[in-house]
C-alpha positions, 0 to 999 in steps of 0.5 A: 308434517301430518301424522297419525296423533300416536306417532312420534319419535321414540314413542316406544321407548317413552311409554315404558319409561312412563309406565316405569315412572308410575305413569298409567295414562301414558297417552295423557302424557303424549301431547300432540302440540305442533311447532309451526314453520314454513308452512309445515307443522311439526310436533314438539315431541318429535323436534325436541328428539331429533335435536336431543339425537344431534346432542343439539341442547341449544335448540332442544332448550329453546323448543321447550321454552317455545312449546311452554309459552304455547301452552300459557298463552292457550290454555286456562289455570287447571289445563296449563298446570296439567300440560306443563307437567306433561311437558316437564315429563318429557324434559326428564325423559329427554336429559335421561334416555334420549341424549347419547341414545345409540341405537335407535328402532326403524320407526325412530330412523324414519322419521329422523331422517324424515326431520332431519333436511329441515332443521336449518330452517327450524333453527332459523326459525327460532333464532328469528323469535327468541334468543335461544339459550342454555340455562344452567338450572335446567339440570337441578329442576329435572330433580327437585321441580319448580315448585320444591325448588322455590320452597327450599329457597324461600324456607332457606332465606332468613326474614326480619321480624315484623317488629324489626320492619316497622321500628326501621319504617318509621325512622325512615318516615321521620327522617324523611318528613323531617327534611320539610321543616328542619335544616337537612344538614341537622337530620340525622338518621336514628340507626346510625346518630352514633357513627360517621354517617348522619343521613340516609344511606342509599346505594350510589349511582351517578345518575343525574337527570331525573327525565331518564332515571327510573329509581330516581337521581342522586342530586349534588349540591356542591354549595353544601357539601350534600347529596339530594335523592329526587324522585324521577321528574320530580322538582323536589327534593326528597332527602338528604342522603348518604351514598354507599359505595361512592367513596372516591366516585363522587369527589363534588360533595366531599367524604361526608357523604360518601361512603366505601364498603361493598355497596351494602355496608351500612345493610350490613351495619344496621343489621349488626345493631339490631340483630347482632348478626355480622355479615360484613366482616371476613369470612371466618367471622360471618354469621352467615356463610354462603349467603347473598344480603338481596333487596327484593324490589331492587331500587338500592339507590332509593333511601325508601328501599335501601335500608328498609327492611322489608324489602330485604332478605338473606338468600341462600347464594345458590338461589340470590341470583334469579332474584336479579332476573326480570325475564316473566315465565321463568323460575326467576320470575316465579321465585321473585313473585312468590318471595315478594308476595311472601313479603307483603302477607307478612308485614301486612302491606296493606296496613303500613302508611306508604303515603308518609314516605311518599311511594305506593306498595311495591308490587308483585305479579300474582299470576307467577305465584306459587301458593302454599304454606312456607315455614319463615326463618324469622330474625328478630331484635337482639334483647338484653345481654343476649349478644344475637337475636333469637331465630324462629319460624312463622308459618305463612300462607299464600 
């Protein structure tokens, strides 16, 4: 649909709202970026009114979603900033003013009652290239932005000391080094030597083939009484473990390796003997309230992953869930990206021997970072008579 690059539906109103928002180059604000469909082209400005008019949220988030990878895919670093801040106005506009806006000028009717016979095809349209969906942190990035919304988050997690990191590190790498030489049944991980549980906690999981099983495959041996994690196609055993969650799954190997709890109660464990921190009691007795234990890369059936503690942070629970999201493009990916790029300046990545526990570096995707300097909420060992471990902040720039 042509028309002239000003026009488009509620300009009027738009510009004033700018103005009042301490926008002076208003025009710099109105792109013209077109929708695309059945041969005729719409702009994004004007569908995602008219679909705002018809209180239609579904599309009109869907139409943003489509506009803002438009914008990623055309543009370099500088030009995508600049027009996804344009984009992001228009949002702010849109929850505003234009949802239940009553009366609308002559102009605006126009070109409504122009758009308005061809929504079907355009909701079929974008049916056909996404699943459109409504995202229940839309309303809380209209107030405080992305970019704010992840710094509050990271700032508000709590992280292990570099020290507490690499002590664990290297329990992990004797325990695991050991299983070549030494009988398994004999190894005993350090930080639980003096509890029921002997070998290296790993979340359960009843994966078995190892040809389909990306994170690895808890591998029983019933002649023993023990469960092998064996890396994904893989012939060799790595170690001996202790699967968290299983008690009453796994009735093969018996209830030495076997363990009930929540999924994180030994995380739990090792974090009370060395910090002193309880986060695995009741409620009234928790350290932390409100707060989600997350394993940043995932892979909680790996024994490399589950207790190591870099990969491990107290998340705010308003904020854990995105860190369970894979979709690239969003505040999830970008959250994730930044934490975990957070992670690895912090425990230096670069300088910790992941060959002697037979992995590589964990990766992260660096184009979602959001850089910056974040202040670290950093626990450290517990030390002396003190009963909890001191908290501190370190700055990290990334």
């Amino acid at each position: 649909m042509a028309k002239k690059a000003s026009q488009f539906i509620f300009r009027k109103d738009y510009e004033k709202w700018l103005l009042k928002q301490g926008v002076n180059s208003v025009g710099a604000y109105c792109p013209q970026d077109k929708y695309k469909c059945n041969g005729k082209d719409y702009l994004y400005l004007d569908l995602i009114g008219v679909f705002a008019i018809e209180n239609d949220r579904l599309y009109v988030n869907a139409l943003f979603e489509e506009w803002k990878a438009e914008i990623d895919e055309k543009n370099n670093l500088k030009t995508t900033l600049n027009r996804l801040s344009y984009l992001q106005k228009y949002r702010q506009f849109v929850e505003t003013i234009v949802y239940g806006k009553k009366r609308l000028s002559k102009e605006d009717n126009e070109i409504l009652n122009e758009i308005r016979n061809d929504l079907s095809s355009v909701r079929n349209s974008i049916n056909n290239s996404q699943n459109p969906k409504v995202d229940g942190m839309d309303s809380l990035i209209e107030y405080i932005k992305e970019e704010k919304f992840v710094k509050l988050a990271i700032e508000s997690s709590y992280f292990f000391s570099p020290d507490l990191v690499a002590e664990r590190f290297e329990e992990i790498k004797e325990y695991i080094c050991q299983q070549k030489v030494v009988d398994p049944a004999k190894v005993v991980d350090p930080a639980f030597k003096d509890k029921e549980v002997k070998y290296l906690p790993a979340r359960y999981t009843s994966k078995e083939d190892p040809t389909y099983a990306a994170d690895g495959v808890h591998e029983c041996d019933q002649t023993v009484g023990i469960v092998y994690f064996k890396l994904p196609n893989a012939s060799q055993r790595l170690c001996v473990i202790y699967q968290e969650g299983a008690r009453g799954k796994n009735k093969e190997c018996g209830a030495n390796t076997c363990g009930g709890g929540n999924g994180n109660a030994r995380v739990c464990q090792l974090i009370k003997d060395r910090t002193g921190y309880d986060l695995g009691t009741t409620t009234n007795k928790k350290h932390f309230r409100n707060f989600i234990i997350s394993h940043i890369w995932g892979h909680a059936i790996d024994p490399r992953y589950f207790t190591n503690l870099w990969n491990i942070v107290i998340v705010p629970a308003w904020a854990n869930h995105l860190l369970d999201k894979d979709e690239e493009g969003t505040l999830a990916s970008t959250f994730k990206a930044t934490i975990q790029k957070i992670i690895t300046e912090l425990y230096d990545f670069n300088n910790i021997d992941w060959s002697s526990i037979q992995m590589t570096p964990p990766s992260y995707n660096n184009k979602e970072v959001i850089s910056g300097r974040y202040q670290i909420n950093i626990i450290d060992h517990k030390s002396g008579n003190a009963p909890l471990g001191k908290i501190w902040k370190k700055p990290v720039s990334i």
